[in-house]
C-alpha positions as CSV (number, residue, x, y, z in Angstrom):
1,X,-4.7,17.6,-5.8
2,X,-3.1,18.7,-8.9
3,X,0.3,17.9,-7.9
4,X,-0.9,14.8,-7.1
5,X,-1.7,14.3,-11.0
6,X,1.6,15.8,-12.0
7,X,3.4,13.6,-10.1
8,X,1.7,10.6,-11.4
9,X,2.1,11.6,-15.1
10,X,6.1,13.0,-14.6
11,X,6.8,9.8,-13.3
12,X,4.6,7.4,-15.9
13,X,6.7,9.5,-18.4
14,X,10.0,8.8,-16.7
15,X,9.7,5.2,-15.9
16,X,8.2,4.8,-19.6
17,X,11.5,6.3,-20.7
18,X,13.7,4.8,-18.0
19,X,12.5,1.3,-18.0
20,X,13.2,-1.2,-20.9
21,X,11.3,-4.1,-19.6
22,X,8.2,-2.2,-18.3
23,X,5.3,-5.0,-17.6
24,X,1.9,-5.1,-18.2
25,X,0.9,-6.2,-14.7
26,X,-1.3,-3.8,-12.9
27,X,0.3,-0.6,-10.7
28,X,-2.0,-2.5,-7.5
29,X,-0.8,-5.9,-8.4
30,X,2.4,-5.8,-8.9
31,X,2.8,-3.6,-5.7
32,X,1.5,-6.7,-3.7
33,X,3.3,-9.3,-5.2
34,X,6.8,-7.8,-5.8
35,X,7.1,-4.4,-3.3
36,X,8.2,-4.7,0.1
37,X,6.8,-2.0,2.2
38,X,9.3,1.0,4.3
39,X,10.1,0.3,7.5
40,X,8.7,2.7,9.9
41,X,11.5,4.5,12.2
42,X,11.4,4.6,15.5
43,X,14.6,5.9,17.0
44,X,16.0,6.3,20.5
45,X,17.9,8.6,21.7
46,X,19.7,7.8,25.2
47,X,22.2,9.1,27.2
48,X,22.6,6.2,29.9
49,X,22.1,2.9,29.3
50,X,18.4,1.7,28.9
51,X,16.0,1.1,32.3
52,X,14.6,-2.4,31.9
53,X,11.4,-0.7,30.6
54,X,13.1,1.0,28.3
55,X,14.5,-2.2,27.2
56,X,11.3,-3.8,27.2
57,X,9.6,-1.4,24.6
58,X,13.0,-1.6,22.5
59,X,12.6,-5.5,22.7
60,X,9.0,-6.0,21.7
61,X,10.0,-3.6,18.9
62,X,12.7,-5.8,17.7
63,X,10.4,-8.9,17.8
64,X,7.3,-7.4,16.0
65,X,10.1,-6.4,13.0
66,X,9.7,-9.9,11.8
67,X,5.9,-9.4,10.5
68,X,5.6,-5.8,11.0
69,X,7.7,-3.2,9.2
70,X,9.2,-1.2,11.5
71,X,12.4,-0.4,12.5
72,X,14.6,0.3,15.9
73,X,17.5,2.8,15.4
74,X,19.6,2.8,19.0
75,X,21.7,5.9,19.3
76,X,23.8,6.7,22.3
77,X,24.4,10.6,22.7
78,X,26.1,10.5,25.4
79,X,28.6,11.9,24.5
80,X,26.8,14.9,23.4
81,X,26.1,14.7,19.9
82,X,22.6,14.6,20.3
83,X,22.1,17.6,17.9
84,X,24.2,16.2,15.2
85,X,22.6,13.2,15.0
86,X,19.0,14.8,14.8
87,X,21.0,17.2,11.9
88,X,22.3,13.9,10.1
89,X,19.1,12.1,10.4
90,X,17.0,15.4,9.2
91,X,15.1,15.6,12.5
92,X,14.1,19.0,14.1
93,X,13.1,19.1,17.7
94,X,11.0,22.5,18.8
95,X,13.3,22.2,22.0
96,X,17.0,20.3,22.7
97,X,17.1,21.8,26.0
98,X,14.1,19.8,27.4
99,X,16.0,16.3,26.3
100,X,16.7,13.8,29.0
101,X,16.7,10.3,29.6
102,X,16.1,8.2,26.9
103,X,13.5,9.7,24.1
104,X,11.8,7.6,21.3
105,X,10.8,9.7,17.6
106,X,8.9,7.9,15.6
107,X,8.7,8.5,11.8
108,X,7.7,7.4,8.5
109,X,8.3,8.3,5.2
110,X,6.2,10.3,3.9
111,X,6.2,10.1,0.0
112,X,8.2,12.3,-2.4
113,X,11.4,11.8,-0.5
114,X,10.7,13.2,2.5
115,X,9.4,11.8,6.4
116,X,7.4,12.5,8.3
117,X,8.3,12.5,12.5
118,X,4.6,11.2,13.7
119,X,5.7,10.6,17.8
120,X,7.8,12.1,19.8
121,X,8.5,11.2,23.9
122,X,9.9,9.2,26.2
123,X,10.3,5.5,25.5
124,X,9.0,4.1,28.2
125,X,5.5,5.6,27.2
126,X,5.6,4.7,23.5
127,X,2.1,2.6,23.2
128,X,3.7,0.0,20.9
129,X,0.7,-2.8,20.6
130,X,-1.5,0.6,19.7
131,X,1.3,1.6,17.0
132,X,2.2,-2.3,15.7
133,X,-1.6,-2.5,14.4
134,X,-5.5,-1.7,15.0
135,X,-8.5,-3.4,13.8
136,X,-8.6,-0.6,11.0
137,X,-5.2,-2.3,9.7
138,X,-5.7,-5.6,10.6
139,X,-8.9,-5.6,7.9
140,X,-7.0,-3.7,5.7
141,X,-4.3,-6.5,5.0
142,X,-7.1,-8.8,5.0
143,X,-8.9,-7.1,2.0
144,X,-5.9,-6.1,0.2
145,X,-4.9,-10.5,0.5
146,X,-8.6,-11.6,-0.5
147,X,-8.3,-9.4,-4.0
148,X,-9.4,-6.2,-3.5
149,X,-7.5,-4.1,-5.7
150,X,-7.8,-0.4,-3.7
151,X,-9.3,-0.2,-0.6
152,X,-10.4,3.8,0.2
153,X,-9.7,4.2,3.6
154,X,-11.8,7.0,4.6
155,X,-11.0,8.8,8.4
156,X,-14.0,10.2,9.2
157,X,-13.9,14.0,10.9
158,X,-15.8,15.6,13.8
159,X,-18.3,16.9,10.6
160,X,-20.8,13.6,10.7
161,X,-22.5,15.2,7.5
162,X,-19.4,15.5,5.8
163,X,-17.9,12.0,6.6
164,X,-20.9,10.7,5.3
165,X,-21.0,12.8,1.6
166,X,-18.1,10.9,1.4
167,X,-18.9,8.1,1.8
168,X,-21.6,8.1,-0.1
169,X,-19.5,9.7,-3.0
170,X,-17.1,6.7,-3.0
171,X,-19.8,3.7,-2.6
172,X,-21.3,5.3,-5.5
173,X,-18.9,6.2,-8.2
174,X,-16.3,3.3,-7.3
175,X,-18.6,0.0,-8.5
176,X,-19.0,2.3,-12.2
177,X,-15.3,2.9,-12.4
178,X,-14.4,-0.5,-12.0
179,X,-16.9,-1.7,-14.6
180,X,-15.2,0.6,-16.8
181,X,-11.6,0.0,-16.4
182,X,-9.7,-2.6,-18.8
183,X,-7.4,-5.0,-17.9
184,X,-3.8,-4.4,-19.6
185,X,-3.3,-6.3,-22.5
186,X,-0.2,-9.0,-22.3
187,X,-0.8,-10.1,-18.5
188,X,1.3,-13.6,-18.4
189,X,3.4,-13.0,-21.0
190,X,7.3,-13.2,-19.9
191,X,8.0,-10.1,-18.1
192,X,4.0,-9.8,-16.5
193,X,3.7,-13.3,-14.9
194,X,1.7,-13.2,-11.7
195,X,2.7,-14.9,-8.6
196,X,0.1,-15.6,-6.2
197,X,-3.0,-17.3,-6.2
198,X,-5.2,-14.2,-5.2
199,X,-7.9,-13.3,-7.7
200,X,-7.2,-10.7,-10.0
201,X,-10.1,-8.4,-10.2
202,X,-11.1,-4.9,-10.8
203,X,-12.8,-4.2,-6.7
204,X,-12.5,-1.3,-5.2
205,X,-13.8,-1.3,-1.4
206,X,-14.5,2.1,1.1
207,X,-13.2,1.2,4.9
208,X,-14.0,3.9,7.3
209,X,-12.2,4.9,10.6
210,X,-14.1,6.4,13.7
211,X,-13.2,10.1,14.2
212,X,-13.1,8.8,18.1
213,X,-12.1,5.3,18.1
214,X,-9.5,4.9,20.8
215,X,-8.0,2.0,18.8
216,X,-7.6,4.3,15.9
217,X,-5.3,6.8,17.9
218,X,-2.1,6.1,16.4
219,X,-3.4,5.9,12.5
220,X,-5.4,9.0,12.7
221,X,-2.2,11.2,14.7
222,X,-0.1,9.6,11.6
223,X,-2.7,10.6,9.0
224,X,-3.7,13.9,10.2
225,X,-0.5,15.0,9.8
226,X,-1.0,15.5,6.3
227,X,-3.5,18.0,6.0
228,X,-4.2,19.1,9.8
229,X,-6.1,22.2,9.5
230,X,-8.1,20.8,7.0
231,X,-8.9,17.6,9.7
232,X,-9.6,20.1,12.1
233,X,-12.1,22.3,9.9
234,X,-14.3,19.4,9.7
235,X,-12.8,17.5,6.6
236,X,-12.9,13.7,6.3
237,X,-9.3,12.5,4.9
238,X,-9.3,10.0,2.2
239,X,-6.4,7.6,1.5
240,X,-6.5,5.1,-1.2
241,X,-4.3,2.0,-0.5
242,X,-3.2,-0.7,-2.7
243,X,-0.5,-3.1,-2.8
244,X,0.7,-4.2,0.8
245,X,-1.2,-1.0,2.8
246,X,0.7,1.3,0.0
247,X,-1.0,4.9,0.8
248,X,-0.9,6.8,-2.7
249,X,-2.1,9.7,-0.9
250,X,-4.0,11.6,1.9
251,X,-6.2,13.7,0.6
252,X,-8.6,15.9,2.3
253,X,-12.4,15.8,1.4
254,X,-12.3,19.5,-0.4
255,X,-9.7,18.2,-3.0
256,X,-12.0,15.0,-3.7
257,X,-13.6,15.2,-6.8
258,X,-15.4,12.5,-9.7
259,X,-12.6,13.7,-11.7
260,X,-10.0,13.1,-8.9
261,X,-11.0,9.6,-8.3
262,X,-11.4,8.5,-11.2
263,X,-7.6,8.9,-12.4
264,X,-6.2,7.7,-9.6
265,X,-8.3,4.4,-10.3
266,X,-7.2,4.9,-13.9
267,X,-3.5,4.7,-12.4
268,X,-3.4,2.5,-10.0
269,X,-5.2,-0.2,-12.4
270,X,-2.5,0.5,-15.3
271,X,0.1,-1.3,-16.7
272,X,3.1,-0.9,-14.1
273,X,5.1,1.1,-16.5
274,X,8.1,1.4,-14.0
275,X,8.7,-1.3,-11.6
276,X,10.4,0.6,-9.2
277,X,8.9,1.4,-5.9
278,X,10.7,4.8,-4.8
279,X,9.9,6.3,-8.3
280,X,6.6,5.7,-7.6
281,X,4.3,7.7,-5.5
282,X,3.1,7.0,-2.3
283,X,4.1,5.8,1.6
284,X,3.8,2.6,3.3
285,X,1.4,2.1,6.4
286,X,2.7,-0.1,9.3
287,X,0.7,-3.2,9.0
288,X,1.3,-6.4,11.1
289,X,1.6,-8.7,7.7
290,X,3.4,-11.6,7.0
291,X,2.9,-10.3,3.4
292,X,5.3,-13.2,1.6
293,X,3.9,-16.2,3.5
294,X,0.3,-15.1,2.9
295,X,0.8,-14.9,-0.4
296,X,3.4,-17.1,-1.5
297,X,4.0,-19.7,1.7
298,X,6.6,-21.4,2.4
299,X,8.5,-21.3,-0.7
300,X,9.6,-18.6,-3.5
301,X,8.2,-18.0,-6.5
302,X,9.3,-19.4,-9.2
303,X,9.3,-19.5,-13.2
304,X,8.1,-23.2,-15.1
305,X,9.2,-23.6,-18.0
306,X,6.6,-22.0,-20.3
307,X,6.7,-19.1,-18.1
308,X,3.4,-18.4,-17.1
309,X,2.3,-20.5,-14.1
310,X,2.0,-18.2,-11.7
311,X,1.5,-20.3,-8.5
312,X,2.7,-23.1,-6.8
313,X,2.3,-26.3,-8.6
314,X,-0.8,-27.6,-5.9
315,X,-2.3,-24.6,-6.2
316,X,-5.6,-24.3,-8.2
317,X,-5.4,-23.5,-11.5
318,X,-6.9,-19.4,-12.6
319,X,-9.2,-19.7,-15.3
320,X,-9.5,-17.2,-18.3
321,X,-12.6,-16.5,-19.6
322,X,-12.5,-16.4,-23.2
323,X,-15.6,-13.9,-24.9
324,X,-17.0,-14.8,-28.7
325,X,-14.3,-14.8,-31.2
326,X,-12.0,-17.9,-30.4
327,X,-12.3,-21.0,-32.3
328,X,-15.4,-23.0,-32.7
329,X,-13.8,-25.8,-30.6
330,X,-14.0,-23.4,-27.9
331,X,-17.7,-22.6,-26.6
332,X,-18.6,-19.3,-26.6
333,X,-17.9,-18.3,-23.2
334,X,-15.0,-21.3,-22.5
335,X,-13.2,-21.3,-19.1
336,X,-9.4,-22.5,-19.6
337,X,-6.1,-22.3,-17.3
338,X,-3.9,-20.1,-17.4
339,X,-1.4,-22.4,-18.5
340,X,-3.1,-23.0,-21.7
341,X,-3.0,-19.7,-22.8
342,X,0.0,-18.7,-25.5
343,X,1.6,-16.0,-26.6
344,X,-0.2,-17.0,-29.9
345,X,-4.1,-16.4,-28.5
346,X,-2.4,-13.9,-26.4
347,X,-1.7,-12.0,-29.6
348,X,-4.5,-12.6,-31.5
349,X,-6.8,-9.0,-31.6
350,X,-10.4,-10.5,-31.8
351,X,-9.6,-11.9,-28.1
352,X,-10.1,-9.9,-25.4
353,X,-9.0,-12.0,-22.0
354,X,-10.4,-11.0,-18.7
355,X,-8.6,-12.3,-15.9
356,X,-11.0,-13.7,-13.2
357,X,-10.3,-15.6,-9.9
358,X,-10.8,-19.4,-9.6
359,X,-13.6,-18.5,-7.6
360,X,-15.4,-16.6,-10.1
């Protein structure tokens, strides 16, 4: 996972440089509060007009793009320009002679600029509840809203021993690194306000996936794809997600390391030196999410007028806790709102402010 690391430092370099008003706001939180995840592909390819099932899989498609991020790209080839569009959308097909009918490929990007084609057949065979979300997914979102700040999704392999190793290796080492990793300094000043009223904590969670789980199938074709000799030697894939189901990376249980996990804790807990999202690495799972109205409801967020309330106004109040050092007014372990805090105490170097949620 080298390149892994080299990608994450070129580009912490290059969005230090690029970006004037980087924040201060943590890589996982601002990912959740500000990044909208890619749409997942799925394109058809017809040369008649669709059958009514054909049109029922497109239709379902087209409803679930409302809380789902997916996609339906229609393209009529009738007129024989089948290979040129596959050439203009950078698809390859092992064989053009076998098209007929109406044929769905679905894809995702894949990270890096490129995408990755994860389905390939007819339409009217495309298992779209099985693709639109799983249990595995569904708890996902659910950790990712309630403040978890990476959740290690872990897809077990045919090797039980191994699976477990890593397991063990993540439930282990993860609860030390958090203990370990600072907050970045100037959280709610102008330019790092936060938004929602999700706890901010450092909690980092494993979530395994069945090797066999028949409700799995479509996250574990997708993710296998990454690494799939590796899956089929018996390595466990592990994929650290953040944000809302942002994927940093699949990595396959050799490449796992102390060292390894670590940094990409270390990262993905930083300040977000570059706030934007395709400069950054990683993909987006397909997650049926309605990420804005569970975090935000009904109604934008929105600036006050000193700039750092970060929720609505009948929302409850997060509280600061403020260590030895502040005035003697203040007791030694006060609790105050966020909207007492200053740029003043803010700046002042004896304080050291952990962010905590109001239910704390």
């Amino acid at each position: 996972m080298r390149f892994l690391i080299a990608i994450i430092t070129v580009c912490t370099l290059i969005c230090s440089a690029d970006c004037a008003h980087a924040c201060n706001i943590p890589v996982f939180r601002f990912a959740l509060e500000r990044w909208t995840p890619d749409a997942m592909e799925v394109i058809v390819f017809h040369e008649a007009p669709l059958s009514e099932s054909e049109q029922r899989v497109v239709s379902q498609l087209d409803s679930a793009s409302g809380h789902s991020n997916v996609k339906v790209i229609l393209r009529d080839v009738s007129d024989g320009t089948l290979a040129e569009s596959l050439q203009v959308l950078g698809i390859e097909l092992p064989d053009l002679d076998s098209f007929s009918g109406s044929t769905a490929i679905v894809r995702s990007r894949a990270g890096r600029g490129k995408s990755l084609t994860i389905w390939t057949g007819p339409v009217n065979q495309l298992a779209v509840d099985e693709m639109l979300t799983s249990p595995v997914r569904k708890e996902l979102s659910e950790r990712l809203l309630s403040g978890d700040s990476i959740v290690w999704l872990v897809l077990k392999s045919t090797d039980d021993e191994k699976s477990a190793q890593v397991v063990a290796q993540l439930q282990d080492s993860l609860p030390q690194i958090a203990r370990q990793i600072p907050f970045p300094e100037g959280i709610g000043l102008p330019g790092s306000e936060l938004y929602a009223a999700i706890p901010l904590d450092m909690r980092f969670t494993v979530l395994e996936v069945d090797a066999d789980d028949p409700e799995e199938a479509f996250l574990r074709e997708w993710l296998t794809k990454f690494h799939p000799e590796a899956y089929d030697s018996g390595d466990p894939l592990i994929v650290p997600v953040f944000g809302r189901g942002r994927a940093l990376e699949v990595i396959p249980a050799r490449a796992l390391n102390p060292s390894l996990i670590d940094q990409l804790c270390v990262f993905l807990c930083g300040a977000c030196s570059c706030q934007v999202k395709d400069l950054n690495p990683g993909f987006d799972l397909l997650i049926s999410t309605d990420w804005h109205g569970e975090l935000f409801g009904e109604e934008d967020p929105e600036f006050l007028d000193d700039g750092l309330q970060r929720t609505s106004p009948n929302a409850e109040p997060e509280l600061i806790e403020i260590p030895p050092g502040l005035p003697q007014e203040r007791s030694e372990t006060s609790v105050i709102p966020a909207r007492e805090v200053t740029p003043h105490l803010l700046s002042n170097r004896q304080t050291q402010l952990t962010l905590r949620g109001s239910d704390s």
